[in-house]
VONU-363027 format. One record per residue (C-alpha): residue number from 0; x, y, z negated. Coordinates in nm, 4 decimals, always signed. Example, Ala and Ser with C-alpha at 12.3 -4.5 7.8 and 13.67 -1.06 7.14 Angstrom:
<i=0 c1=+1.2300 c2=-0.4500 c3=-0.7800>
<i=1 c1=+1.3670 c2=-0.1060 c3=-0.7140>
END
This chain:
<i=0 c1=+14.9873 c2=+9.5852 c3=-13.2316>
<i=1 c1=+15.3213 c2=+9.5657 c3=-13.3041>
<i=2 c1=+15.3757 c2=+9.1957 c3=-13.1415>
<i=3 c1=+15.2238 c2=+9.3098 c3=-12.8830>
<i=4 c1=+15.4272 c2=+9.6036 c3=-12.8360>
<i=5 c1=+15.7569 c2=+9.3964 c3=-12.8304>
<i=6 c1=+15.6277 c2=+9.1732 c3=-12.6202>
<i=7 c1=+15.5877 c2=+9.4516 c3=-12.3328>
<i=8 c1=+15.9406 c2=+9.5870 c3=-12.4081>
<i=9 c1=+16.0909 c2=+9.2447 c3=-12.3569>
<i=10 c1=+15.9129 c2=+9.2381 c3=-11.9978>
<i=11 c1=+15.9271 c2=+9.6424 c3=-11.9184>
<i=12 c1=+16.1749 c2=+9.7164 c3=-11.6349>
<i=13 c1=+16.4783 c2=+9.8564 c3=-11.8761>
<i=14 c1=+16.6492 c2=+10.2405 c3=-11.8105>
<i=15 c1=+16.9133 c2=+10.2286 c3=-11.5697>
<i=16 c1=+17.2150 c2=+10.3629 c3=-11.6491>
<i=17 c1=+17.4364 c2=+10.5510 c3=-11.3374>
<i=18 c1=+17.7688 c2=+10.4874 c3=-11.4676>
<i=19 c1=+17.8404 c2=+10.2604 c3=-11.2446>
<i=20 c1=+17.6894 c2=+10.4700 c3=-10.9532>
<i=21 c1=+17.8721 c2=+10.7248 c3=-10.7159>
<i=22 c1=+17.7501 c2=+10.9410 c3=-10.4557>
<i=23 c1=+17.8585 c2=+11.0174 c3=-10.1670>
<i=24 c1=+17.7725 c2=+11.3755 c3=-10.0248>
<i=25 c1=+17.8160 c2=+11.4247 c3=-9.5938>
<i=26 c1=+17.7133 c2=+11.6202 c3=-9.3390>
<i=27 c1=+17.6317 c2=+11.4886 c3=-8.9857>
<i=28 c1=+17.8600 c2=+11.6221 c3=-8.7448>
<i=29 c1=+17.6085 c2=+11.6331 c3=-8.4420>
<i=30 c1=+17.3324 c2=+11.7548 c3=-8.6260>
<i=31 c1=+17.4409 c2=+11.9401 c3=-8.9426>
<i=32 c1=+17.1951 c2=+11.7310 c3=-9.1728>
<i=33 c1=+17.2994 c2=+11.6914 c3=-9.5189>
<i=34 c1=+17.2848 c2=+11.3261 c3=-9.6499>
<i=35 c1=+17.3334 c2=+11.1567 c3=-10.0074>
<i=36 c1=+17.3837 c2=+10.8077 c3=-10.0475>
<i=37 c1=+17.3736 c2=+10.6401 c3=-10.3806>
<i=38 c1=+17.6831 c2=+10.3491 c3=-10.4203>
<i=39 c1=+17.6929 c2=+10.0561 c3=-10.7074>
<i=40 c1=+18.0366 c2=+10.0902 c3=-10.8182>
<i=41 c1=+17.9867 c2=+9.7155 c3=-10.9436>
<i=42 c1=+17.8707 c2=+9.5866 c3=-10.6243>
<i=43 c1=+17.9763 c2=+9.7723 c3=-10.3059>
<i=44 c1=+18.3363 c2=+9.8112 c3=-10.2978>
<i=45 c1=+18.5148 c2=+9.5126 c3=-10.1625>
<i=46 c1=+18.8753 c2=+9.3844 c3=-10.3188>
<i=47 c1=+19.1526 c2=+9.5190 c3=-10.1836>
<i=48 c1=+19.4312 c2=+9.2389 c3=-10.2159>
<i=49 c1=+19.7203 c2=+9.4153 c3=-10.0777>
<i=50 c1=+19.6646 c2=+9.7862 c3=-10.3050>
<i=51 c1=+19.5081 c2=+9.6067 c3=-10.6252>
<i=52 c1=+19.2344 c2=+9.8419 c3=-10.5608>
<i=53 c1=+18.8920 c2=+9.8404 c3=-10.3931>
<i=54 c1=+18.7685 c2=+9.9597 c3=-10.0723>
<i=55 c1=+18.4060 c2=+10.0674 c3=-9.9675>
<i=56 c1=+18.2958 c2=+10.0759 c3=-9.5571>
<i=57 c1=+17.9848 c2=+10.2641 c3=-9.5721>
<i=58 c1=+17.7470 c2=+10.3054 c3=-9.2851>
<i=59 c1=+17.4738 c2=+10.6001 c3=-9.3327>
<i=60 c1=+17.2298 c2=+10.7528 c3=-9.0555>
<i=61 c1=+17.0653 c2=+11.0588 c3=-9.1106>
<i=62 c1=+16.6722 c2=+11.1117 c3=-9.0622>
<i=63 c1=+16.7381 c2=+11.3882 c3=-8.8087>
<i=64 c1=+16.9109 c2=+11.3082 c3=-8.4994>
<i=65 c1=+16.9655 c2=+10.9490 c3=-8.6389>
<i=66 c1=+17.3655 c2=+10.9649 c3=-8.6007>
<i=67 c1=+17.5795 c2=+10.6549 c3=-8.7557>
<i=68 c1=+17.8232 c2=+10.7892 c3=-8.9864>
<i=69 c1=+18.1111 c2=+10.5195 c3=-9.1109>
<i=70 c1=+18.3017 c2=+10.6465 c3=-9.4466>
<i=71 c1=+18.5868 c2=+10.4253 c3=-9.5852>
<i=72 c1=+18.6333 c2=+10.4862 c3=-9.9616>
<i=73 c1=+19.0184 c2=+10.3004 c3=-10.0952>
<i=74 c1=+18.9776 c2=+10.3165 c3=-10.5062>
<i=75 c1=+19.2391 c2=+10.2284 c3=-10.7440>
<i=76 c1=+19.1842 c2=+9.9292 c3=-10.9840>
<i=77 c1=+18.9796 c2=+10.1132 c3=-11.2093>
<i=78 c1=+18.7146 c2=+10.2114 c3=-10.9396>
<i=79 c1=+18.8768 c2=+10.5932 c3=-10.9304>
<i=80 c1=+18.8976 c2=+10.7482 c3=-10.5704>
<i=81 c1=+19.2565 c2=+10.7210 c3=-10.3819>
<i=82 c1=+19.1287 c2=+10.8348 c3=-10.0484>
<i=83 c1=+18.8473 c2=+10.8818 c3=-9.8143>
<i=84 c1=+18.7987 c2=+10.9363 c3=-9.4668>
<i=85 c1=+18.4835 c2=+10.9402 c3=-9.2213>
<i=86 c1=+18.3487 c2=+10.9211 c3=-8.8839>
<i=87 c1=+18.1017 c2=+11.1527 c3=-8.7660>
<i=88 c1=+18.0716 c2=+11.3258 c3=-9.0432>
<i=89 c1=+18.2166 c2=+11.5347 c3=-9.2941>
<i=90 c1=+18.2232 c2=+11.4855 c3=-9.6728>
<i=91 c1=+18.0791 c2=+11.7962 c3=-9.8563>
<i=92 c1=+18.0201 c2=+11.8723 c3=-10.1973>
<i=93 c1=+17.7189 c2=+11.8034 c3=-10.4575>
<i=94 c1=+17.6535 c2=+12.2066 c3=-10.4454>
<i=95 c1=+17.6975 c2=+12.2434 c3=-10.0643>
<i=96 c1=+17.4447 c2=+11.9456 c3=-10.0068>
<i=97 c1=+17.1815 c2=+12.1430 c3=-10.2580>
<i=98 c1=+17.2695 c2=+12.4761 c3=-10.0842>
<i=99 c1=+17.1587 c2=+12.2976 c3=-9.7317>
<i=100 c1=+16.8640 c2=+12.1600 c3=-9.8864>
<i=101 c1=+16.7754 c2=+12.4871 c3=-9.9968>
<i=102 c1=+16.7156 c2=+12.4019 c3=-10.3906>
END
């Protein structure tokens, strides 16, 4: 079996990795509603010509009242975060969004 075991690894979906991911913890403004939203580092942020850096424009809705937040994300040239701001919302951390949720 063991041909046909590497023949399923070579097709099997590999592990993804989250290095390259960030999240992005908020809190709807109208509503309260935590939300987290998943970004690709590699694929999201947009060049930033005039910084060197990146920047990431971010639209998210929560499943409660259904309010469109807009967070813009300015990273350095090594994908670190310079500043934020948001609309609508209000950035929160990774323990206040699992306090909300109540885990």
């Amino acid at each position: 079996m063991g041909l046909l075991d590497s023949i399923k690894s070579f097709f099997a979906p590999q592990g993804r990795s989250d290095d390259w991911a960030m999240w992005l913890y908020v809190r709807c403004k109208r509503c309260g509603a935590p939300l987290a939203v998943r970004v690709d580092l590699r694929n999201e942020p947009s060049s930033d010509y005039e910084s060197g850096g990146y920047v990431l424009n971010k639209e998210m809705m929560d499943s409660k009242c259904f309010a469109l937040m807009r967070a813009t994300v300015h990273f350095d040239a090594q994908r670190k975060v310079v500043s934020q701001s948001i609309e609508n919302g209000d950035f929160i951390t990774a323990e206040e969004y699992e306090r909300q949720l109540g885990n």
